[in-house]
N, C-alpha and C positions, 0 to 999 in steps of 0.2 A: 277596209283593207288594213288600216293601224293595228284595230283593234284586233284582227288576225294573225296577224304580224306580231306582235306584241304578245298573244296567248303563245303561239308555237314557239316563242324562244324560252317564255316561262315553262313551260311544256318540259324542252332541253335541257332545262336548268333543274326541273325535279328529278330528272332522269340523271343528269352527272352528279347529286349527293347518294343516287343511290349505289353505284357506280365507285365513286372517289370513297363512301363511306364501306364497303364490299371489300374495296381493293386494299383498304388500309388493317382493317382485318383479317383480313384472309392471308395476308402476307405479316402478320402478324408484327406489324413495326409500331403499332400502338392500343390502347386496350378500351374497350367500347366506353367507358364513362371519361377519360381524358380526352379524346375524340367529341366527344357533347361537349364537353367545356369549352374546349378551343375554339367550337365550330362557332358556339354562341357568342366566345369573349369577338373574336373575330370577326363576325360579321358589326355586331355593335361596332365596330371601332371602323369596320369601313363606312356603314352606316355613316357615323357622325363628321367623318369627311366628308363626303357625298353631301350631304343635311351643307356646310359649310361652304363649300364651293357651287351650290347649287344657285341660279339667278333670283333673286330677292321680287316674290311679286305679293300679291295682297296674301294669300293663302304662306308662305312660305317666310319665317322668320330665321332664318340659319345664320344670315350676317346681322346676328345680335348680341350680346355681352352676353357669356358665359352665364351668369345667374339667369338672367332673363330668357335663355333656350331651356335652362331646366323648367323651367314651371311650363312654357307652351310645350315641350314634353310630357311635362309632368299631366297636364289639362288630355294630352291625347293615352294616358294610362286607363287602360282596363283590364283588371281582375280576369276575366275571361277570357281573354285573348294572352296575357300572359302564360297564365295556369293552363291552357290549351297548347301553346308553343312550349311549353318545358316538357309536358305529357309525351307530346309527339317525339321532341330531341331525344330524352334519354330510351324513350320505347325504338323509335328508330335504328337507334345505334345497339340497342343489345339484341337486337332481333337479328341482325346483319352479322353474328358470329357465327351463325348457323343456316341462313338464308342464302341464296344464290341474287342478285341482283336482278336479273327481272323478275323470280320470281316473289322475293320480297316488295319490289315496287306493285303488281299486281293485288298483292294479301291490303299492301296499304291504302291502295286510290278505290278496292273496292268496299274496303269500309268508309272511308271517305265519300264514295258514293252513297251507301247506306247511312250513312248519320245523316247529311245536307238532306238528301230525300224526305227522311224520317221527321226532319223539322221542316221540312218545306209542308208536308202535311197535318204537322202538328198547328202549325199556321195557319192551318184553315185551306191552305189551296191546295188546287187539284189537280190530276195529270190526265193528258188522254189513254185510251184505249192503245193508242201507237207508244206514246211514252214509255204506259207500263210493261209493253209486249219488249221493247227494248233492256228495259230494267233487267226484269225477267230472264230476258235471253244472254245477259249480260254474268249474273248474275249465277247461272247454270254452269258458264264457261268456268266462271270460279268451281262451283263443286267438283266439276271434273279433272279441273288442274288438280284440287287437294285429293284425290281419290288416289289409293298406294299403285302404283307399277311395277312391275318383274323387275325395271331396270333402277330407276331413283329410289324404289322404297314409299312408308310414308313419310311427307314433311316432319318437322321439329316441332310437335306443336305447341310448346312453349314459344319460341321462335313466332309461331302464327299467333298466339295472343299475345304478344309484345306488338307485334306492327301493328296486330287489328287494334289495337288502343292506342297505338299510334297513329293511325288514321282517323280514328275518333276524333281524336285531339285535333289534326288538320283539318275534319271536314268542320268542327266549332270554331277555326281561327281563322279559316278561307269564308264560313258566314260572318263574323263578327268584320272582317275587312269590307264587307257591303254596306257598312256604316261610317267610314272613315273620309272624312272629307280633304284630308293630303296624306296619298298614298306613303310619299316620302317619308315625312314627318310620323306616323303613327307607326310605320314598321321598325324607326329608329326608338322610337317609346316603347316599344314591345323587348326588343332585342336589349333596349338598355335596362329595362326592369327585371328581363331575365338574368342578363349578368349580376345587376345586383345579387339577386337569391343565391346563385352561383358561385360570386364569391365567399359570400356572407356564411353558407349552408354547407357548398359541396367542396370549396377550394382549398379548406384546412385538411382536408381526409387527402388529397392528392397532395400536399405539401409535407403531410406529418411523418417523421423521416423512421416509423415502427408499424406505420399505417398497414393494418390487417388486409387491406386491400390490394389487388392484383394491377398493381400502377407500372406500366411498361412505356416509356415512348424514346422516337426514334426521330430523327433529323424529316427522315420520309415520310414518317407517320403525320409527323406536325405539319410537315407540307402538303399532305393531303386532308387533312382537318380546316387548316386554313385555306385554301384552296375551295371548298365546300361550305365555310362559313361566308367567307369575303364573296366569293361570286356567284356561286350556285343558292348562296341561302341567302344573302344580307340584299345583293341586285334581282337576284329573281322573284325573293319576297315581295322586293318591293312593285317588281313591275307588275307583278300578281295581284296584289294589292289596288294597282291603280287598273288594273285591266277586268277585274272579278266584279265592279259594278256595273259593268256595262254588259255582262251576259248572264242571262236566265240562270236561275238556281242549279234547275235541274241539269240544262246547258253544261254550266259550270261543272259540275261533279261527273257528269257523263264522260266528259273534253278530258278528264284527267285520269281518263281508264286508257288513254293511249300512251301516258309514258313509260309501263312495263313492255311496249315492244321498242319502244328508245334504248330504254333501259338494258334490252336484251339485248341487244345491238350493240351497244358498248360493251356487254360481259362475253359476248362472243369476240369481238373484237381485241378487248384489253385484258380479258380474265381467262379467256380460252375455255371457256362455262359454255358447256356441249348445248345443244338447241333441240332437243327432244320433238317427237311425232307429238306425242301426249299434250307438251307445251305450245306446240304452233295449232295444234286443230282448236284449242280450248282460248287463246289467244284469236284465232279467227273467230269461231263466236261471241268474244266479247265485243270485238270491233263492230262485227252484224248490230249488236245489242247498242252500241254507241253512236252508230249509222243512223238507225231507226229515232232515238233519240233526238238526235238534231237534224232529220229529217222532218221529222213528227211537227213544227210549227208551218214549213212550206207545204205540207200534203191537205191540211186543214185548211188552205187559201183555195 
């Protein structure tokens, strides 16, 4: 029941950055690469509170001298999970200038699906016959959503290969956290090496006061960046993080083809983002497809 409990608020929490990051665009109070910086500098800094205030037990060093948390950060650094969380942020955020929110959340959790899969087989293991008829059926829902309409048109699909590497990106940094032995602690290493690069790489182009760059921000805008960093990325990361080793791969990736109907729920609600015939039938057969999926280990008993 934790561990359910625990998935479905991570769930809600992939679902309000796509949402916080939609609405801050779309209203144009800030401009998609200031928005990544924020979201990253900001979740890091709530991170290392959280890390700080957190009860000291054998896994958890946060009530340590400053130098001494750099290095047990530094020991939970990985290259691939960094470079997978940067991929995701700034593909994320440029994709969302032209995406609708749930439908962006959909483009992103089904490549996310496709990549974890794709390594879960590259690994050697296998799925069933119910698995794959799930994938599958899952996966169809997506063709049909990108297929053009009388009324929407086709998608952006620059726009769709921004997310779909931005999903790439998640579904390598949601397997890379199945190795992580304090959820806490390795999401604040991640978040904190990203900021490094960030500052280091991206933060003099948003400072540089001739900068060729299209740098717009706004009181609301920052408030929805941080808002999206601090709780939606920096606490859901992490409880994602400590909740993604205790369920199946496949499991895993499947579970997170339900935040584009969150997702759409909040852009009908907060964004007034119509809810199309097209989007709800291809949205029902993903779900069928997701059903069958975590179905598929009780029907084999």
């Amino acid at each position: 029941m934790q561990t359910v409990l625990v998935t479905l608020i991570t769930l809600v929490a992939f679902a309000a950055n796509s949402v916080l990051c939609r609405w801050a665009l779309m209203d144009q109070t800030i401009d998609p690469l200031s928005f990544s910086v924020i979201r990253i500098l900001s979740g890091a800094f709530t991170l290392l509170i959280l890390l700080g205030i957190a009860p000291q037990n054998s896994n958890n060093t946060a009530k340590t001298s400053p130098t001494l948390l750099f290095y047990k950060l530094k020991s939970q650094f990985s290259l691939v999970s960094v470079v997978s969380l940067i991929v995701y942020m700034f593909g994320f955020s440029f994709a969302y200038l032209e995406l609708g929110a749930g439908l962006g959340a959909l483009v992103l959790f089904v490549a996310v699906q496709f990549t974890m899969i794709a390594i879960h087989l590259i690994l050697g293991n296998k799925m069933s016959l119910i698995e794959w008829a799930g994938c599958s059926l899952s996966v169809s829902g997506l063709v049909y959503l990108l297929m053009p309409t009388s009324s929407t048109g086709t998608p952006d699909l620059v726009s769709i290969a921004l997310m779909s590497l931005a999903g790439i990106g998640w579904g390598i940094y949601t397997l890379a956290g199945k190795r992580s032995s304090n959820a806490l602690l390795s999401t604040t290493a991640n978040f904190g090496f990203c900021s490094l690069i960030v500052l280091v790489f991206i933060s003099p182009w948003l400072l540089a006061p001739n900068s060729a760059l299209d740098i717009s921000m706004s009181q609301q805008g920052i408030t929805y960046a941080v808002s999206s960093g601090s709780v939606a990325s920096g606490v859901g990361y992490s409880l994602w993080y400590y909740v993604v080793k205790k369920l199946n791969t496949v499991v895993a990736s499947i579970a997170q083809l339900s935040v584009p109907v969150i997702a759409s729920l909040g852009g009908v609600v907060l964004l007034s983002e119509p809810i199309t015939l097209h989007f709800v039938i291809s949205s029902i057969i993903i779900l069928v497809g997701i059903s069958l999926v975590l179905l598929a280990p009780k029907l084999k008993q």
